[in-house]
C-alpha positions as CSV (number, residue, x, y, z in Angstrom):
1,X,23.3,-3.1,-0.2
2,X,20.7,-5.3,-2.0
3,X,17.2,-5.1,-2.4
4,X,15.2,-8.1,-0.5
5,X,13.9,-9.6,-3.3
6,X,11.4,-12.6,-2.3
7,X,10.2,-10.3,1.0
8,X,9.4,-7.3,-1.9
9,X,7.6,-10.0,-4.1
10,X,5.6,-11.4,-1.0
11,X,5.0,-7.5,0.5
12,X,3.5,-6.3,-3.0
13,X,0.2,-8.2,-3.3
14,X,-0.2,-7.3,0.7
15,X,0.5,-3.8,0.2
16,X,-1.9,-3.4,-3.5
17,X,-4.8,-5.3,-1.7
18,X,-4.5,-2.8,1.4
19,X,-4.1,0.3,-0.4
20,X,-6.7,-0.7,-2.9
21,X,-9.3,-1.5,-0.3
22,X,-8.3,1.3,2.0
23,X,-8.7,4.1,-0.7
24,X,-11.6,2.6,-2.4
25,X,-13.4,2.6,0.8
26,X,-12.4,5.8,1.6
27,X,-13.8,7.5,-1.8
28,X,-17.4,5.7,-1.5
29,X,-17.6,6.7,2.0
30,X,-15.8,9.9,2.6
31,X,-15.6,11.8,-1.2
32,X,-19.1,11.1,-1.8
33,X,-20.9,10.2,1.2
34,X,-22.1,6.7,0.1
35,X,-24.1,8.5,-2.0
36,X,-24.4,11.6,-4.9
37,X,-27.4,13.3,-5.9
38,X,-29.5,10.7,-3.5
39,X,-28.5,8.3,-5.8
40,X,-27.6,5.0,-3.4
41,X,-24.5,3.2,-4.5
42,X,-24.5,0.0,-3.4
43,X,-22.1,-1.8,-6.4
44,X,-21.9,-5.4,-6.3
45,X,-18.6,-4.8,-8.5
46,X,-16.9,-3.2,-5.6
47,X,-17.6,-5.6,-3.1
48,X,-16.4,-8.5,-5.5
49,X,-13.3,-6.3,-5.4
50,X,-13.2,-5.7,-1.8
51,X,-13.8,-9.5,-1.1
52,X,-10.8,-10.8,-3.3
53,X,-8.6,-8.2,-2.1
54,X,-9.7,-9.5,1.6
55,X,-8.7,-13.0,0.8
56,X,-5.4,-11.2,-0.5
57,X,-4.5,-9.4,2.3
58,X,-4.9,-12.3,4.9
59,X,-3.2,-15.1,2.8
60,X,-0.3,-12.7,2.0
61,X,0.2,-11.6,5.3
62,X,0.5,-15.4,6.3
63,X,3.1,-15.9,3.3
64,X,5.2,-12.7,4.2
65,X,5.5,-14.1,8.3
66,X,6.6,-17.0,7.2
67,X,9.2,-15.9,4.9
68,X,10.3,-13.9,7.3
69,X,10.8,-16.4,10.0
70,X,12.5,-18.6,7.2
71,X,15.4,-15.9,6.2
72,X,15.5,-15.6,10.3
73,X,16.6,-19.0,10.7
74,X,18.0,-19.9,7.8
75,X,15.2,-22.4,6.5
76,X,12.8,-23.5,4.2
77,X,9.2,-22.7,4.4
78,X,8.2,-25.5,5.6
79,X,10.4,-25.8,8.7
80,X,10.1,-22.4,9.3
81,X,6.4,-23.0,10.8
82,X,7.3,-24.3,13.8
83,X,9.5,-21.4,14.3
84,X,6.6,-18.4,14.1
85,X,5.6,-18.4,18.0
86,X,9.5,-17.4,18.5
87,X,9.4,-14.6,15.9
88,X,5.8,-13.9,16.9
89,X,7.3,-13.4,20.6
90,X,11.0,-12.4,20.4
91,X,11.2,-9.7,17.2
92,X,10.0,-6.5,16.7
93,X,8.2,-7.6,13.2
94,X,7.0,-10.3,15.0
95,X,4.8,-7.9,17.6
96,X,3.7,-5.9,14.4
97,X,2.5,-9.3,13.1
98,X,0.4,-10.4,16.5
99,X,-2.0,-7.1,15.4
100,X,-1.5,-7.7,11.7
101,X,-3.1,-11.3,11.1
102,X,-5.8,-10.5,13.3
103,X,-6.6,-7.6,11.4
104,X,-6.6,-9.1,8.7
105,X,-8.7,-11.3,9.3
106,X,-11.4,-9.1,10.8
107,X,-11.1,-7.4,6.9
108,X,-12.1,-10.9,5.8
109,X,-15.2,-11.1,7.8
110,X,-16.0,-7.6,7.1
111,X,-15.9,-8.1,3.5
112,X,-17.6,-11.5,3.3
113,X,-20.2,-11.6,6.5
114,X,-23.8,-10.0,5.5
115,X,-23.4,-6.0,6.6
116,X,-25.3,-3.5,5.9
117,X,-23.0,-1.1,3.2
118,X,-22.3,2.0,5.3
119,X,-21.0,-0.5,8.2
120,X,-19.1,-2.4,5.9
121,X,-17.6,0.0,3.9
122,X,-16.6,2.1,7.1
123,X,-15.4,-0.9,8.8
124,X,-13.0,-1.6,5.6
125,X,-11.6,1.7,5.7
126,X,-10.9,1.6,9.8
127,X,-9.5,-1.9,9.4
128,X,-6.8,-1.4,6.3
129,X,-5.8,1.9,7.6
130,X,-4.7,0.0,10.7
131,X,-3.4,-2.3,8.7
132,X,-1.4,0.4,6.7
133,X,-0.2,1.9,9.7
134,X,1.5,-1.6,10.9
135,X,2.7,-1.9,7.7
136,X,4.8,2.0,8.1
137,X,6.1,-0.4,11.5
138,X,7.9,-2.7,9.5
139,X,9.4,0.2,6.9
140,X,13.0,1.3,7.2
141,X,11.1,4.6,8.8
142,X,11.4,2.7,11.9
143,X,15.0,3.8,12.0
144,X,14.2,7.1,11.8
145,X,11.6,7.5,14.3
146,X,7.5,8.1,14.8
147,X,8.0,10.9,13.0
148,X,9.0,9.3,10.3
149,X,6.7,6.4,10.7
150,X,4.3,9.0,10.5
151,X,4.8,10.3,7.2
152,X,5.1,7.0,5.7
153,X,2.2,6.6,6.6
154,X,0.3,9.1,5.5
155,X,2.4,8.8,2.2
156,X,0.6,5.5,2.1
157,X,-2.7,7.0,2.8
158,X,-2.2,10.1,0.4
159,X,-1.7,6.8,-2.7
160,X,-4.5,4.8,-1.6
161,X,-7.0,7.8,-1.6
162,X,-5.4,8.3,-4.6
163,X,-5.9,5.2,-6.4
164,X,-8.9,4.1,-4.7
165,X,-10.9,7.6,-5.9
166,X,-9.6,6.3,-9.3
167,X,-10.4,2.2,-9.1
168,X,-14.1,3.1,-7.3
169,X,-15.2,6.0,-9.8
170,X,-13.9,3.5,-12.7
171,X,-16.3,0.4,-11.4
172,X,-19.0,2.5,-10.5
173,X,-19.0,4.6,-14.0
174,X,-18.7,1.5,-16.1
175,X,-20.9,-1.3,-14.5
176,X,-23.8,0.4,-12.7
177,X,-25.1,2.2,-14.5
178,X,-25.4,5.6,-12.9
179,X,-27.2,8.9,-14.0
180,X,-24.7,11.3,-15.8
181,X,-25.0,13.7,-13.0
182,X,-23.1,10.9,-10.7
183,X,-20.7,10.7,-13.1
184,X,-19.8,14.6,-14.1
185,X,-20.2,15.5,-10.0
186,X,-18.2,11.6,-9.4
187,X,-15.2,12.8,-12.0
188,X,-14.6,16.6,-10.3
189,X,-14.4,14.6,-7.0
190,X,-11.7,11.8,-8.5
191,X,-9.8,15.3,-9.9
192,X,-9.9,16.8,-6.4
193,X,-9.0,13.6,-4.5
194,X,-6.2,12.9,-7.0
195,X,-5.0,16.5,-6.7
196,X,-4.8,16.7,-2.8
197,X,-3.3,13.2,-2.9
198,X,-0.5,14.1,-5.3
199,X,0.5,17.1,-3.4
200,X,0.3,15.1,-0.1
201,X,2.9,12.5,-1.9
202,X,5.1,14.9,-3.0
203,X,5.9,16.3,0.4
204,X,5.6,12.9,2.4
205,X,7.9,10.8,-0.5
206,X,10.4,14.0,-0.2
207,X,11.0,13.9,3.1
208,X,11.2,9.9,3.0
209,X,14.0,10.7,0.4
210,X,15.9,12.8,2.3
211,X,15.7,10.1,5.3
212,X,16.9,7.6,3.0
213,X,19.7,9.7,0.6
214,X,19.8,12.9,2.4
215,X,21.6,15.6,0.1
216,X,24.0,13.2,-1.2
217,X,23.9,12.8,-5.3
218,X,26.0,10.3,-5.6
219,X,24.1,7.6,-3.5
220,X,21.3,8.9,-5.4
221,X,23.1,8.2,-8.8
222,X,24.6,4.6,-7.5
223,X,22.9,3.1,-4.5
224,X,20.1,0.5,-5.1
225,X,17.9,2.2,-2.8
226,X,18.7,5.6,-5.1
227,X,18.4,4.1,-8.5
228,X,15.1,2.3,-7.5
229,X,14.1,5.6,-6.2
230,X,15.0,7.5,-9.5
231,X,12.6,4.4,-11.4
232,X,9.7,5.4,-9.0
233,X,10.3,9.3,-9.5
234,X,10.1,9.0,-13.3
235,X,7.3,6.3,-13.6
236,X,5.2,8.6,-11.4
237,X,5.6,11.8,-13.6
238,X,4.3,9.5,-16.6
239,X,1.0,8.9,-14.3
240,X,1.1,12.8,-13.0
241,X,1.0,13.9,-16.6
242,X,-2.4,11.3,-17.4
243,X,-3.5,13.1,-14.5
244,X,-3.0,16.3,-15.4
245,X,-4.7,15.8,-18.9
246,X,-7.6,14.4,-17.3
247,X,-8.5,17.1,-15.3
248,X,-7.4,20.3,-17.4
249,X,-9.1,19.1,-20.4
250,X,-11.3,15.8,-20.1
251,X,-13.5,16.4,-16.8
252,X,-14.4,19.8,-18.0
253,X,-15.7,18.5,-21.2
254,X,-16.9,15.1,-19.1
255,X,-20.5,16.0,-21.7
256,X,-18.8,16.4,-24.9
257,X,-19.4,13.1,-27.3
258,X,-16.2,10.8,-26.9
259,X,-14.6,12.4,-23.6
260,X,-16.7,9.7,-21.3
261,X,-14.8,7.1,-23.5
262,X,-11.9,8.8,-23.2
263,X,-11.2,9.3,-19.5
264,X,-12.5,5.8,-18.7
265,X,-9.3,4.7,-20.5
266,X,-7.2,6.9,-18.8
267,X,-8.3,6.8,-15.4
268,X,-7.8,2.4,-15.9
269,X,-4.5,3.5,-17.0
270,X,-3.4,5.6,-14.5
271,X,-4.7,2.9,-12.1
272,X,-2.8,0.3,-13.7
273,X,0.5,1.8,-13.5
274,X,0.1,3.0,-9.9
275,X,-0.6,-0.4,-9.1
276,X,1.7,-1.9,-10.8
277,X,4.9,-0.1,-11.6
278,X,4.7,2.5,-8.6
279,X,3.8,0.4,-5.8
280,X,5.4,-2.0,-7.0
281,X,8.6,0.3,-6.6
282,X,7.5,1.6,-3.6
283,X,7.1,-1.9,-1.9
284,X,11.1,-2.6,-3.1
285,X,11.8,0.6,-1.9
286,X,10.5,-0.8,1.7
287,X,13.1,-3.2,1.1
288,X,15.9,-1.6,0.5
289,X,18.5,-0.8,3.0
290,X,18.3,3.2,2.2
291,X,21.7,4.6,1.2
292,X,22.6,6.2,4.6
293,X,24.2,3.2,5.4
294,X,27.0,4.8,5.0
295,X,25.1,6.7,8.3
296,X,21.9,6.3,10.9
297,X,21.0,4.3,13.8
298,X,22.8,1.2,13.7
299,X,20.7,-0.1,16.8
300,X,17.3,-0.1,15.2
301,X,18.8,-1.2,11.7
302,X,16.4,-3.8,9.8
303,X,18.2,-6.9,10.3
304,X,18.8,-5.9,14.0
305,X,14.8,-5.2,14.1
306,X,13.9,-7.8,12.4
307,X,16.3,-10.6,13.3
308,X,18.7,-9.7,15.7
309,X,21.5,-11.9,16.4
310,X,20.6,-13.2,20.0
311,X,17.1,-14.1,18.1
312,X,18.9,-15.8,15.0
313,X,20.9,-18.0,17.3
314,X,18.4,-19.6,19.0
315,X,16.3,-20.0,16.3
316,X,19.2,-21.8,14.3
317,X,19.8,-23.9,17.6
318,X,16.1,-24.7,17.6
319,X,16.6,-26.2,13.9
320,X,19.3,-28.1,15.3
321,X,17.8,-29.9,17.5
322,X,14.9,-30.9,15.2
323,X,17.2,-32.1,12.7
């Protein structure tokens, strides 16, 4: 079984722009309490950030519906329009996506509309973790069950605290200026969101494995869902070992001449590569028919859940008739 391709290139900005604005969110208002040391943070950085990602979310969502109604019936883009209300109504993806657009457009306002920044900022995280949730809806862990959908979920929570911590303590340190008692007090916070985060993935992306492989090496070794899963593995011990260098020697000596420098570089770094190469993996992972194939519930598989064949056939009569 193949990887989905376009849908993982259309799901990637969608899921980045949700787990970005979800976990930055999350570190400004839950790790430091909007504030630290009664220093206000209000960066104007940060909301640049959260109102690009806003515009993200919404026009990607838009872009992965419609792709999906396309590979549903079979047609281009453009036809594909007028068959949304039928996905919208008829599939289980297409439910999700009655919450999802509405959402995100209610991140769009929330990011763009005149708020005060304790509303805004809690609103943002409410919103995207919402979002995040329907996006653990459309996951293979659907086959598997809340349960699983569960700790998806939260394995997509435990990376955007994660990153966000990273991303907010990064704008914040380098563009606004804030007393060095933010930043040392800011960078033991980062190092104990990261931690708890890491630990969290770790248990949530094993038992995801197992759904996906279960004990089996060899569709580890030479499935697509295995290999991709062996890519994601590795690239993340390469970010776990920045990690682990930034805490056990750079945030203790966060005063020393050069270390400020220093773990700026790193912490853009590790960001960068989480955003790019893990998620990235992550997302294709997503899509991905997992190896078990081979085993599960054939009567929630993907294509059944997202298509199913009574579905497909009228939407490919539908196209017929508008030919």
């Amino acid at each position: 079984m193949t990887a989905d391709l376009d849908r993982a290139l259309l799901a990637w900005p969608l899921e980045v722009s949700l787990i970005t604005t979800f976990g930055t969110a999350g570190f400004m208002l839950l790790a430091t309490g909007g504030r630290v040391l009664d220093y206000p943070l209000t960066p104007g950085r940060l909301l640049l950030l959260w109102r690009v990602l806003a515009g993200v979310t919404f026009l990607a969502a838009l872009l992965v519906l419609l792709n999906l109604t396309a590979d549903m019936g079979g047609v281009s883009w453009r036809r594909a329009v007028a068959l949304v209300p039928e996905v919208v109504t008829e599939t289980h993806a297409g439910h999700v996506f009655e919450w999802l657009l509405p959402l995100a457009l209610m991140v769009l306002l929330a990011a763009c509309v005149s708020l005060p920044y304790f509303i805004r900022t809690f609103a943002l995280l409410i919103l995207s973790g919402v979002l995040l949730f329907l996006q653990a809806l459309l996951s293979h862990a659907i086959d598997k069950g809340a349960l699983a959908v569960t700790v998806y979920f939260l394995h997509e929570v435990s990376a955007a605290l994660w990153v966000g911590a990273l991303l907010a303590f990064w704008m914040v340190a380098q563009f606004e200026d804030p007393p060095c008692l933010w930043v040392k007090h800011g960078a033991q916070r980062v190092s104990r969101t990261a931690l708890c985060s890491v630990i969290a993935l770790v248990i949530t992306g094993t038992y995801t494995a197992y759904n996906g492989l279960g004990l089996d090496l060899y569709r580890l070794l030479f499935s697509v869902y295995g290999r991709t899963l062996v890519a994601k593995v590795a690239i993340f011990a390469g970010v776990l070992a920045i990690g682990a260098y930034n805490r056990f020697w750079l945030v203790p000596r966060i005063d020393e001449p050069g270390t400020f420098d220093a773990l700026m570089r790193n912490i853009l770094t590790e960001s960068v590569i989480l955003l790019l190469a893990v998620l990235g993996l992550a997302v294709l992972l997503a899509n991905t028919p997992p190896a078990h194939g081979m085993g599960g519930n054939s009567g929630h598989s993907m294509m059944a859940m997202f298509s199913g064949d009574a579905v497909r056939r009228r939407l490919r009569k539908l196209v017929s008739k508008n030919c």
